[in-house]
PyMOL Python script that loads the backbone (N, CA, C, O; Angstrom):
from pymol import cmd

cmd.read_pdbstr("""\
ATOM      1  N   UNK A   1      52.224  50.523 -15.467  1.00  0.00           N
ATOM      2  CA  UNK A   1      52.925  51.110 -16.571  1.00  0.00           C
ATOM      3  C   UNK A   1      52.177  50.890 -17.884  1.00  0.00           C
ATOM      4  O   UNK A   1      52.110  51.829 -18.678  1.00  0.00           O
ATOM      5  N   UNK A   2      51.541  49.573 -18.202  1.00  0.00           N
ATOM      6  CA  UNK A   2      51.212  49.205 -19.527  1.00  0.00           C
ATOM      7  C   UNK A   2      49.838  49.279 -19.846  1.00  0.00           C
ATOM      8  O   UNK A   2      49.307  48.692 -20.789  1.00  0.00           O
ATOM      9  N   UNK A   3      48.969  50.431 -18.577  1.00  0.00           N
ATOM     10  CA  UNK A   3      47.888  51.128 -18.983  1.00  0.00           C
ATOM     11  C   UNK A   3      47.914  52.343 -19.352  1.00  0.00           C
ATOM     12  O   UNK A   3      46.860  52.853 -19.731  1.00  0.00           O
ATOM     13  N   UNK A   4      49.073  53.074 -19.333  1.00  0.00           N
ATOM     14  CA  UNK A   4      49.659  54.293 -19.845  1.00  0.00           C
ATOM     15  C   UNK A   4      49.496  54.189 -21.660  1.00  0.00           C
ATOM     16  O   UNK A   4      49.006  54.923 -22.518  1.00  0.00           O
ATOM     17  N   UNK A   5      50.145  52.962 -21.662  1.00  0.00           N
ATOM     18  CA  UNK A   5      50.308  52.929 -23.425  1.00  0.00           C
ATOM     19  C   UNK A   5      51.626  53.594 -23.796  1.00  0.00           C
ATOM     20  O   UNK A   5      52.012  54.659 -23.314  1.00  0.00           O
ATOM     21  N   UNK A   6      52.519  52.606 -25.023  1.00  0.00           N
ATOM     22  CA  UNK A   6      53.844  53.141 -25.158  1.00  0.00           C
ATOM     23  C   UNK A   6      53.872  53.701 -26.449  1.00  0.00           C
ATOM     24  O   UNK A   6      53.290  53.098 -27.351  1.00  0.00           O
ATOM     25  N   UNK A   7      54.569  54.960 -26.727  1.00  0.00           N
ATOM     26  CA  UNK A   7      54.711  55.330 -27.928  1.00  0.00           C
ATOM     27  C   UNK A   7      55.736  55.227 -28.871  1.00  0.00           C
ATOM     28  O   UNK A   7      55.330  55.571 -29.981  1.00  0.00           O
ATOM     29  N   UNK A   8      56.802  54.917 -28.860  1.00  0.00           N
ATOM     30  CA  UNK A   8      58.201  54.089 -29.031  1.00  0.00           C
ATOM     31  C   UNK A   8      58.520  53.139 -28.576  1.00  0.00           C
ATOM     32  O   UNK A   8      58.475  52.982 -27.356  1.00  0.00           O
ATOM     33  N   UNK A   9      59.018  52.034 -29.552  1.00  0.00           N
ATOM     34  CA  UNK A   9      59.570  50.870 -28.565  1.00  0.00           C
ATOM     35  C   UNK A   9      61.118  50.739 -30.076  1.00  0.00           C
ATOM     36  O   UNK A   9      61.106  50.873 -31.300  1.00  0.00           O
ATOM     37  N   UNK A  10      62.195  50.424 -29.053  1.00  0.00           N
ATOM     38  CA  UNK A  10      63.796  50.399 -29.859  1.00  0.00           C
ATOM     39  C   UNK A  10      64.061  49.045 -29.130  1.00  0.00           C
ATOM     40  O   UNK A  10      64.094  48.704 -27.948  1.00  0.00           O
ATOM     41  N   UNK A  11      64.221  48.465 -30.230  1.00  0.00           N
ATOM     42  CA  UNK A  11      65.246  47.325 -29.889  1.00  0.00           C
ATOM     43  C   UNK A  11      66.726  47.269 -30.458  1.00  0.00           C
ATOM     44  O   UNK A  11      66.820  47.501 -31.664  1.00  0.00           O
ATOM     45  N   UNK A  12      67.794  47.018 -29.827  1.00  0.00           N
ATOM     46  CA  UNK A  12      69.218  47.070 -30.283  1.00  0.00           C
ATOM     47  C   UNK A  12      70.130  45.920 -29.451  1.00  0.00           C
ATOM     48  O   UNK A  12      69.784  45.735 -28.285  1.00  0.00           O
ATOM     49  N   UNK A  13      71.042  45.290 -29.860  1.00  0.00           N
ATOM     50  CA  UNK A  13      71.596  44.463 -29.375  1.00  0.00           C
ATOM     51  C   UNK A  13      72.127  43.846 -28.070  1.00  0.00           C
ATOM     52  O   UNK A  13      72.088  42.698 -27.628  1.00  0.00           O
ATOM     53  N   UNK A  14      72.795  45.357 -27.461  1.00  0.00           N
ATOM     54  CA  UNK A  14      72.770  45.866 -26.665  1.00  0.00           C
ATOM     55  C   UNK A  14      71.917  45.889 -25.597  1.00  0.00           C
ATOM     56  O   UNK A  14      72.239  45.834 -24.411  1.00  0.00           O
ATOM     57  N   UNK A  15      70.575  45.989 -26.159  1.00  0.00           N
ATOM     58  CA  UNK A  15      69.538  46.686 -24.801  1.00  0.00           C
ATOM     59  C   UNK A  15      68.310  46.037 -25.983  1.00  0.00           C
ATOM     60  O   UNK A  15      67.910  46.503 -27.050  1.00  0.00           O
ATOM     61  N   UNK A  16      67.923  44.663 -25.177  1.00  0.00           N
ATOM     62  CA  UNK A  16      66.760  44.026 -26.407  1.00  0.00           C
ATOM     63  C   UNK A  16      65.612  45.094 -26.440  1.00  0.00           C
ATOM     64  O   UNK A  16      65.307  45.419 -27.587  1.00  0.00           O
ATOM     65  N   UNK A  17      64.885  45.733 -25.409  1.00  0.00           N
ATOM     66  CA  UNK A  17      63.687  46.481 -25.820  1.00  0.00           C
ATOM     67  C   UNK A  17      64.241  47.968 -24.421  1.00  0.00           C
ATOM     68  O   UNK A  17      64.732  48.239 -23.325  1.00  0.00           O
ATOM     69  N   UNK A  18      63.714  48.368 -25.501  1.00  0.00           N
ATOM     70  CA  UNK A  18      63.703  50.221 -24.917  1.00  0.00           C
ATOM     71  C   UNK A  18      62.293  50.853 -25.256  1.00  0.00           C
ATOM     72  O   UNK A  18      62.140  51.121 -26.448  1.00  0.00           O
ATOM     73  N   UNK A  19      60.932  51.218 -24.163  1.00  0.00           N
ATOM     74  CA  UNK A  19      59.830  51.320 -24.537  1.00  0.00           C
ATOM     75  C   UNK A  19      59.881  52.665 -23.918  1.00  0.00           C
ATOM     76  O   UNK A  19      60.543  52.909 -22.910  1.00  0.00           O
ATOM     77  N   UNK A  20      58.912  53.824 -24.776  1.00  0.00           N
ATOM     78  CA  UNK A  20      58.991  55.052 -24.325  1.00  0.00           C
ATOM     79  C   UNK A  20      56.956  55.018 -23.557  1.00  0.00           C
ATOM     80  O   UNK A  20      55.931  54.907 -24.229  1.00  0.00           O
ATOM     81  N   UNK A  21      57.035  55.112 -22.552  1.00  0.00           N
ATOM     82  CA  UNK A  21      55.924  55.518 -22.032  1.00  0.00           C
ATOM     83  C   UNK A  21      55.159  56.343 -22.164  1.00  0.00           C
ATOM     84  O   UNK A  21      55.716  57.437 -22.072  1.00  0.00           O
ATOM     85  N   UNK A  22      53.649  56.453 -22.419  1.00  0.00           N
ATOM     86  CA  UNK A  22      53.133  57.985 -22.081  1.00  0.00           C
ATOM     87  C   UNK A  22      53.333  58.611 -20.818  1.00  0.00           C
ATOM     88  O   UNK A  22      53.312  57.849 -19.852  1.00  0.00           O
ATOM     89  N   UNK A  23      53.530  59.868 -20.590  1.00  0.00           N
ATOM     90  CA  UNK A  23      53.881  60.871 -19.228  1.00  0.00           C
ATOM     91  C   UNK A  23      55.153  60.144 -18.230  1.00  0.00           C
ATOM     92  O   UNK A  23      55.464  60.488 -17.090  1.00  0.00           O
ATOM     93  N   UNK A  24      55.603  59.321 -18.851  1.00  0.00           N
ATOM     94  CA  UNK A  24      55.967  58.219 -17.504  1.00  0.00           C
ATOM     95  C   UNK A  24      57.426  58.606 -17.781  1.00  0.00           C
ATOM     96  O   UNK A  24      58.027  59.423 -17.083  1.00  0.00           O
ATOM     97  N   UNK A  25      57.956  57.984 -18.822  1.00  0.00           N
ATOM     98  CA  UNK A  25      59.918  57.596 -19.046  1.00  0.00           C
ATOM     99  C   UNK A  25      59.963  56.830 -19.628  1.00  0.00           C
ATOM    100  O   UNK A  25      59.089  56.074 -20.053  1.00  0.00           O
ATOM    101  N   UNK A  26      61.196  56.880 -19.790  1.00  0.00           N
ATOM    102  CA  UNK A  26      62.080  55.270 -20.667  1.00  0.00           C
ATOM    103  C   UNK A  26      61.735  54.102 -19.847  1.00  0.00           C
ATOM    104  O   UNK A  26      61.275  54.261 -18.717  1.00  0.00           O
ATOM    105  N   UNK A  27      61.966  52.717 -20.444  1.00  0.00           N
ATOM    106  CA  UNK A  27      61.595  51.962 -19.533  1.00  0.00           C
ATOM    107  C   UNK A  27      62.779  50.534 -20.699  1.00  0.00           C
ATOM    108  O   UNK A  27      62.923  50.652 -21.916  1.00  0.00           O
ATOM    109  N   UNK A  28      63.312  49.557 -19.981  1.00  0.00           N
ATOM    110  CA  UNK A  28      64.216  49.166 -20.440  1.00  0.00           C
ATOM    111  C   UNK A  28      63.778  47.754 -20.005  1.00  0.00           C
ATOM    112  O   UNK A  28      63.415  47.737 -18.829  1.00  0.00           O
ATOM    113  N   UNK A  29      63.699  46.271 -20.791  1.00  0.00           N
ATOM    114  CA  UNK A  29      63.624  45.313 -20.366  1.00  0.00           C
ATOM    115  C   UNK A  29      64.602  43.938 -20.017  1.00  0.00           C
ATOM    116  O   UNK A  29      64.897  42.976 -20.727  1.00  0.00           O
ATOM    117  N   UNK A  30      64.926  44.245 -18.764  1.00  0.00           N
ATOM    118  CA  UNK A  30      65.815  43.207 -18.186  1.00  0.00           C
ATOM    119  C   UNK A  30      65.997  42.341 -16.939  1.00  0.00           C
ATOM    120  O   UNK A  30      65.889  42.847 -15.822  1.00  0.00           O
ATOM    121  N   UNK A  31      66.215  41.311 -17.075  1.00  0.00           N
ATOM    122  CA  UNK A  31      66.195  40.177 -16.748  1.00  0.00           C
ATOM    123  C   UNK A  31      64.850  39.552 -16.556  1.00  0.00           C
ATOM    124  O   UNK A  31      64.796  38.702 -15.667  1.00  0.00           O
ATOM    125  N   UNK A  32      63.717  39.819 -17.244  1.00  0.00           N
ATOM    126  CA  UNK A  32      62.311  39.797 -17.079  1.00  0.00           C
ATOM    127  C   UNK A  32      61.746  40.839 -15.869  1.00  0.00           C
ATOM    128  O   UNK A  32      61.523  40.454 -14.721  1.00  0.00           O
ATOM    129  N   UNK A  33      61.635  41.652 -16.145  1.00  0.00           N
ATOM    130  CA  UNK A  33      61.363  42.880 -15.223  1.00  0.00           C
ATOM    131  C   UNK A  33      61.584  44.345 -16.229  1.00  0.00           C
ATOM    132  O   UNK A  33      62.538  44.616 -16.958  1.00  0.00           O
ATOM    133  N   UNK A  34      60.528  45.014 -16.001  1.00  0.00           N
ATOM    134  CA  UNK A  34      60.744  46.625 -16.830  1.00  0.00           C
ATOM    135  C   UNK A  34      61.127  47.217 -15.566  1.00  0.00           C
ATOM    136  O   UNK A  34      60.672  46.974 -14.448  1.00  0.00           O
ATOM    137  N   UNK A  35      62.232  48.211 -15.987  1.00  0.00           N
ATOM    138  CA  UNK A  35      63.063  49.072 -15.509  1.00  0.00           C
ATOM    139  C   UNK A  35      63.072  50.159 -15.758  1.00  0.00           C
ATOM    140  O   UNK A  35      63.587  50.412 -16.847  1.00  0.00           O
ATOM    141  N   UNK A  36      62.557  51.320 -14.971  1.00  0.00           N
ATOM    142  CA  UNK A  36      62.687  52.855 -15.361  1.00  0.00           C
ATOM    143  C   UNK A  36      64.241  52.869 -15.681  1.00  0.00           C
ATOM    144  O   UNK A  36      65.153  52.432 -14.979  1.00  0.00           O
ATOM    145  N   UNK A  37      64.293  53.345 -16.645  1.00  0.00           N
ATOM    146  CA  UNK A  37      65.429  54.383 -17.161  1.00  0.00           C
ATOM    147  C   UNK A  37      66.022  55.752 -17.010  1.00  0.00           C
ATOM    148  O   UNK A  37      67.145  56.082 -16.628  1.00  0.00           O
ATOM    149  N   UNK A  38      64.971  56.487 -17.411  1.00  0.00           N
ATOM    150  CA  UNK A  38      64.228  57.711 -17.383  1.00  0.00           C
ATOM    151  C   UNK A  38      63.202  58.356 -17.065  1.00  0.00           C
ATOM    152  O   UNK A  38      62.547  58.854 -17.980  1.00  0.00           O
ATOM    153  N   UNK A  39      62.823  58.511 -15.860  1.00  0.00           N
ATOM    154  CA  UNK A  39      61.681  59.254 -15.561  1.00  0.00           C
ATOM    155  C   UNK A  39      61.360  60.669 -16.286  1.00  0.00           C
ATOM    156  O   UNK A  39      62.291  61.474 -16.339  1.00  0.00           O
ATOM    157  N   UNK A  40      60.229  60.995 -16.793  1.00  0.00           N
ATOM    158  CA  UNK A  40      59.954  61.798 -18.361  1.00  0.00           C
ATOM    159  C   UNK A  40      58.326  62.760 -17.846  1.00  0.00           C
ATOM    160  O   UNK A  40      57.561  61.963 -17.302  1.00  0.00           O
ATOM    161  N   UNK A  41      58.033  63.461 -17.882  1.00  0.00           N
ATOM    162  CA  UNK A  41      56.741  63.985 -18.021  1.00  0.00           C
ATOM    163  C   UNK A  41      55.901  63.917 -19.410  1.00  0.00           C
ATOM    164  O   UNK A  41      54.709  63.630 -19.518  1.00  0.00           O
ATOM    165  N   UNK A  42      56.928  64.292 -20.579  1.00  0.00           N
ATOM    166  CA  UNK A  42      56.277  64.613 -22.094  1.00  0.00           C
ATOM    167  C   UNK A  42      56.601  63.162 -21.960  1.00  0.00           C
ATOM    168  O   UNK A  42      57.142  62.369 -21.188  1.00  0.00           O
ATOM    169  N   UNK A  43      55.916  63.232 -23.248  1.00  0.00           N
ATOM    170  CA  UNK A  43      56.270  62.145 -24.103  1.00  0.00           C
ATOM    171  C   UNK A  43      56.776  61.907 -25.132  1.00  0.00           C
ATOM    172  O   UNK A  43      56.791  62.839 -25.936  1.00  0.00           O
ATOM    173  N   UNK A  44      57.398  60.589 -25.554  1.00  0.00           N
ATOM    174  CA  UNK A  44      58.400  60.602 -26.824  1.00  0.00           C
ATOM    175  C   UNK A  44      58.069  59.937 -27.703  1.00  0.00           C
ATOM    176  O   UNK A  44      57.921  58.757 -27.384  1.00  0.00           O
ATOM    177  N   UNK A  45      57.882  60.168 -28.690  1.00  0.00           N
ATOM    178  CA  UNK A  45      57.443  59.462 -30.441  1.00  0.00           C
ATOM    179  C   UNK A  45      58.156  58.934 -30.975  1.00  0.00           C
ATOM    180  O   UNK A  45      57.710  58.086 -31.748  1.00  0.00           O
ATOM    181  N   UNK A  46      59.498  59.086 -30.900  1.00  0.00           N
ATOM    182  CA  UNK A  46      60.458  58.486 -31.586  1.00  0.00           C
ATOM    183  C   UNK A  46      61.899  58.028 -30.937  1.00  0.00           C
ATOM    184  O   UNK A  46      62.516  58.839 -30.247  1.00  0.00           O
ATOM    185  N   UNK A  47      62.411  56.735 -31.170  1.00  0.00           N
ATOM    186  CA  UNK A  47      63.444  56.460 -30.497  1.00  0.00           C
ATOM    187  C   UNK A  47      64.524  55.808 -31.385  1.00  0.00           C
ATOM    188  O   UNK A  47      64.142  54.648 -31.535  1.00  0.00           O
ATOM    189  N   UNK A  48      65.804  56.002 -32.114  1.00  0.00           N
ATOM    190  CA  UNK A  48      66.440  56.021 -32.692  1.00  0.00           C
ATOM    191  C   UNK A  48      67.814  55.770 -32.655  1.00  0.00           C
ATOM    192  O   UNK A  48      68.285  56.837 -32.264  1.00  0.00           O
ATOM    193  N   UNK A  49      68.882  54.858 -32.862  1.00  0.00           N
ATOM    194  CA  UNK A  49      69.609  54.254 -32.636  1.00  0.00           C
ATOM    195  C   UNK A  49      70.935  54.968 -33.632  1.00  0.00           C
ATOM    196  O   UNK A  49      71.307  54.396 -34.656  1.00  0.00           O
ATOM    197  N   UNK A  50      71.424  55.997 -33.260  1.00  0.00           N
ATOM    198  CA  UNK A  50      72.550  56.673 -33.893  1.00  0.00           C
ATOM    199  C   UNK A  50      73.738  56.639 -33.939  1.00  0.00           C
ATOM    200  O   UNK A  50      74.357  57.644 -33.587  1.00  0.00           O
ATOM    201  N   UNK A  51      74.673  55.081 -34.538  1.00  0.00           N
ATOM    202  CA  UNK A  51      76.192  55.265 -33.517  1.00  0.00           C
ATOM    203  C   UNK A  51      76.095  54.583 -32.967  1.00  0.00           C
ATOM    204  O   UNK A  51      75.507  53.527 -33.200  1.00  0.00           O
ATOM    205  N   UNK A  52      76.907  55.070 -31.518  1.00  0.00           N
ATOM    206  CA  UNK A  52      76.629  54.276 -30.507  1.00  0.00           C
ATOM    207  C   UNK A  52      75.632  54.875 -29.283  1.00  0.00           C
ATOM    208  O   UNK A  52      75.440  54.399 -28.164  1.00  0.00           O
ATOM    209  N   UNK A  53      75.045  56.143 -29.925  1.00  0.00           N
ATOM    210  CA  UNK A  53      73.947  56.795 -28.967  1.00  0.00           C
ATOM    211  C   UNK A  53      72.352  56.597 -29.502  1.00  0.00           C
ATOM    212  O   UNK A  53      72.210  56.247 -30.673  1.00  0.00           O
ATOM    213  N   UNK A  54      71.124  56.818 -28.651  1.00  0.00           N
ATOM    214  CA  UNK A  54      69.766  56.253 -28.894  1.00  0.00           C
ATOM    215  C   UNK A  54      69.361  57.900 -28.596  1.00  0.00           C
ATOM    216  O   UNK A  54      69.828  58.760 -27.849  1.00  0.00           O
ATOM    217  N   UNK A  55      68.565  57.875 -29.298  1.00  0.00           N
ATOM    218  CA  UNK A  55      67.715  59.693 -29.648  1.00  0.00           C
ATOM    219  C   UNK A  55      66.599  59.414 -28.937  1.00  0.00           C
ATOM    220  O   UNK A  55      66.338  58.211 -28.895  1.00  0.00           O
ATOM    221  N   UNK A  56      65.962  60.031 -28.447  1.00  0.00           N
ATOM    222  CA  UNK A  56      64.405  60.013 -28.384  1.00  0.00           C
ATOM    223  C   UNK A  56      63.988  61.219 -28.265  1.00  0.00           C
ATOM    224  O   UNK A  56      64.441  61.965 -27.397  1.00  0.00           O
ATOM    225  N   UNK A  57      62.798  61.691 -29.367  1.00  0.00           N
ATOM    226  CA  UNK A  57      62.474  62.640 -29.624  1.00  0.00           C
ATOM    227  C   UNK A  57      61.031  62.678 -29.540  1.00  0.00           C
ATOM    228  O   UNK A  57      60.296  61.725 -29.799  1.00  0.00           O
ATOM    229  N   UNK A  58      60.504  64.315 -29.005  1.00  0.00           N
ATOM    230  CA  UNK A  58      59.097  63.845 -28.156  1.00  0.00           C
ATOM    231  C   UNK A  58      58.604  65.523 -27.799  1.00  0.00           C
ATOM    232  O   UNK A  58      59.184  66.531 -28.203  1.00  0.00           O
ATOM    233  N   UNK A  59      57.588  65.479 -27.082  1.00  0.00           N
ATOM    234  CA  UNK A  59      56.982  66.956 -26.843  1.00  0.00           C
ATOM    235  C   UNK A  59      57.788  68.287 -26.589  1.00  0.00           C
ATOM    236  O   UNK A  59      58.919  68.561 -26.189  1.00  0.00           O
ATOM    237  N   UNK A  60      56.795  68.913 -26.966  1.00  0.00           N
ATOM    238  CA  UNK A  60      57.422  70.684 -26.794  1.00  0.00           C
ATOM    239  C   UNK A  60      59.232  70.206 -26.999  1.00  0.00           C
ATOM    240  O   UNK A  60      59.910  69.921 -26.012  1.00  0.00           O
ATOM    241  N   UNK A  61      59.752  70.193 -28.292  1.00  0.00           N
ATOM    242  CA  UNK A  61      61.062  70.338 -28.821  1.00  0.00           C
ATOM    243  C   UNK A  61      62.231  68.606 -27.405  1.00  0.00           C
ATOM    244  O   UNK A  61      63.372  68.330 -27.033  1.00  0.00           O
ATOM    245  N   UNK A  62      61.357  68.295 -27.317  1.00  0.00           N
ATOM    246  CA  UNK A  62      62.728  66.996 -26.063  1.00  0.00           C
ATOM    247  C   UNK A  62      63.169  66.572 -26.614  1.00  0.00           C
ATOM    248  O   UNK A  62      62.675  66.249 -27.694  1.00  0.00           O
ATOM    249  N   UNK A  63      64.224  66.313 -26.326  1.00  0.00           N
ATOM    250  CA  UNK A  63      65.429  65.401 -27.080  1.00  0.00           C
ATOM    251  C   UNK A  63      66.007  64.665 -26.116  1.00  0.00           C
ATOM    252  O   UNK A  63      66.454  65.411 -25.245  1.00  0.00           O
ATOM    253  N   UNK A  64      66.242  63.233 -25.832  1.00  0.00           N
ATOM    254  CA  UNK A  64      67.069  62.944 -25.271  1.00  0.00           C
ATOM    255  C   UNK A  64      68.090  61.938 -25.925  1.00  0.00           C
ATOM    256  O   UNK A  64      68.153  61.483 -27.067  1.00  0.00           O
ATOM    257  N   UNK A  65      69.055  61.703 -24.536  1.00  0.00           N
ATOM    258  CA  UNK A  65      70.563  61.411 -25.553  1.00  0.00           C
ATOM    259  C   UNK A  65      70.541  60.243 -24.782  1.00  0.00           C
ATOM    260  O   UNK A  65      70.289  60.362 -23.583  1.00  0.00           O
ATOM    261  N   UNK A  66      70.842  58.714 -25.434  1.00  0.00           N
ATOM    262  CA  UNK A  66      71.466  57.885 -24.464  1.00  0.00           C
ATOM    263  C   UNK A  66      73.275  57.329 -24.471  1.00  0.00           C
ATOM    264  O   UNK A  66      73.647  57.021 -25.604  1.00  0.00           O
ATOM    265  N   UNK A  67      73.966  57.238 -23.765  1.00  0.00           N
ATOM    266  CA  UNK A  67      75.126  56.619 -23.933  1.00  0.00           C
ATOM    267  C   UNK A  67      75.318  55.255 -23.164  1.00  0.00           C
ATOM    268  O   UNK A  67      75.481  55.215 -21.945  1.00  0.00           O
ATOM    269  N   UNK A  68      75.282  54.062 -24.034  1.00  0.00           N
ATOM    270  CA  UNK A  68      74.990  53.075 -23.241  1.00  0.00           C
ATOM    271  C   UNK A  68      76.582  52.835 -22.709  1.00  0.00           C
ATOM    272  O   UNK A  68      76.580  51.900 -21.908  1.00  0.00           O
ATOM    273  N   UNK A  69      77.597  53.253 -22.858  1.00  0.00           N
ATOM    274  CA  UNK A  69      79.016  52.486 -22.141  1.00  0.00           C
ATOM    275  C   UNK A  69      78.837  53.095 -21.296  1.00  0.00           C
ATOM    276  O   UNK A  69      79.034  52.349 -20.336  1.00  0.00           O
ATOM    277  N   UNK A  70      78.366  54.762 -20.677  1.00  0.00           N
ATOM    278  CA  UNK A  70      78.557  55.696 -19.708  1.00  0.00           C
ATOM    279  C   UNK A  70      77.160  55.173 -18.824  1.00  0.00           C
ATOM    280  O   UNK A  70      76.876  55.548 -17.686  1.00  0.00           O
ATOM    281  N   UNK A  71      76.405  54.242 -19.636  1.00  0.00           N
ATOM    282  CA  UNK A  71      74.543  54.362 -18.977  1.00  0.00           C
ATOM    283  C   UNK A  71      73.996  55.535 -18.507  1.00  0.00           C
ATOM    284  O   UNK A  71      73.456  55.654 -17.407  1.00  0.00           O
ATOM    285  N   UNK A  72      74.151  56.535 -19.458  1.00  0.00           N
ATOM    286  CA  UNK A  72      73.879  58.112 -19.193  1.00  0.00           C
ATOM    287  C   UNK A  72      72.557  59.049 -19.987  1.00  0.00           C
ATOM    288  O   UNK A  72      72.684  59.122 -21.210  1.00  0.00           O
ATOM    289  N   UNK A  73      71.739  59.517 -19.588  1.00  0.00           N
ATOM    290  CA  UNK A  73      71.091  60.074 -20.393  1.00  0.00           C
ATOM    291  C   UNK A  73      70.876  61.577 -20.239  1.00  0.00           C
ATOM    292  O   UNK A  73      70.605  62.121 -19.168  1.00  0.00           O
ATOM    293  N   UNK A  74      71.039  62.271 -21.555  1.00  0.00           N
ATOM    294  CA  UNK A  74      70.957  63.426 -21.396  1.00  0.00           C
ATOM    295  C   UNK A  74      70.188  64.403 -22.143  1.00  0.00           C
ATOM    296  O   UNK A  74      70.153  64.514 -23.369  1.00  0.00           O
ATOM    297  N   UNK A  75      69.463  65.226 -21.125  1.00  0.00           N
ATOM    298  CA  UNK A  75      67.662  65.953 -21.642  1.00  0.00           C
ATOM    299  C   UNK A  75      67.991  66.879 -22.137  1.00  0.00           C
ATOM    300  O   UNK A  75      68.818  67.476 -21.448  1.00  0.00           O
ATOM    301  N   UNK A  76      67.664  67.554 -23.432  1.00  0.00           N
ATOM    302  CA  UNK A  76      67.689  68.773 -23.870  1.00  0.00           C
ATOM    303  C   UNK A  76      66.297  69.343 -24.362  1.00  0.00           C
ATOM    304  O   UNK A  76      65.474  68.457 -24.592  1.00  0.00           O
ATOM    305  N   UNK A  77      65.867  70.629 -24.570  1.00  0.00           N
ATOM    306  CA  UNK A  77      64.560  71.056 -24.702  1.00  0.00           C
ATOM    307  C   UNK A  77      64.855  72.480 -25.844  1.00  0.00           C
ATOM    308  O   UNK A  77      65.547  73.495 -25.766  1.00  0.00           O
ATOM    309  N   UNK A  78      63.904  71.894 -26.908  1.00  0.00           N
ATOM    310  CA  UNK A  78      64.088  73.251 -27.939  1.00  0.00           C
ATOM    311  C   UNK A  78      62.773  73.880 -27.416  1.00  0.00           C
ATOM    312  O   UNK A  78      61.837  73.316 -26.850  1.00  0.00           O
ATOM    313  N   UNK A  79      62.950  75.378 -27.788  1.00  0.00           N
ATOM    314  CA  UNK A  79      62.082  75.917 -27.834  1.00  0.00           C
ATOM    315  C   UNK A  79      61.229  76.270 -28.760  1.00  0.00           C
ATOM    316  O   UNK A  79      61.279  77.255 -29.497  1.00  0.00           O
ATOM    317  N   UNK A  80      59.996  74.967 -28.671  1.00  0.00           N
ATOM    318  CA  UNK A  80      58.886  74.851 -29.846  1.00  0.00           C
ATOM    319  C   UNK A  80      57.606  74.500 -29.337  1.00  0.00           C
ATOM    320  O   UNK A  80      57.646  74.142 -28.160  1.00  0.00           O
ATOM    321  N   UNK A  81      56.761  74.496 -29.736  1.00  0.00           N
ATOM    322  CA  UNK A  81      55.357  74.302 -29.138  1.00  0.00           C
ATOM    323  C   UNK A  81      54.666  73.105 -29.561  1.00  0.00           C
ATOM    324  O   UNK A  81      53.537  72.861 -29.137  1.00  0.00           O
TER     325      UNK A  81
END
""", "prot")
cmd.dss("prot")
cmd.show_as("cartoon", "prot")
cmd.util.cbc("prot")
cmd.orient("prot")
């Protein structure tokens, strides 16, 4: 994973580190062990803590949504280049 190189990393109380991978996914650190989250192709630049939901925003228009009470994530895609 950590020859990929990460382009976001979120920390929140909740969830101490949230690292966005190149080509790879979310990746979440717990109990000493990284944990796919999200398996991802693009990649994400930005990860953002809104509320009680986490943004991550990333190639060709991605957006994703996290809900940590539901542990749910959800992909949306604008159409941009």
């Amino acid at each position: 994973m950590f020859n990929k190189g990460s382009t976001a990393v979120l920390s929140t109380p909740d969830i101490p580190f949230i690292v966005a991978v190149k080509k790879s996914g979310i990746y979440s650190f717990e109990e000493g062990e990284w944990v796919l989250q999200y398996g991802l192709s693009q990649d994400i630049y930005k990860l953002v803590r809104l509320g009680r939901f986490i943004f991550g925003i990333g190639d060709y228009g991605t957006i994703l949504r996290y809900e940590p009470y539901q542990k749910k994530w959800t992909h949306t895609t604008f159409s941009v280049s």
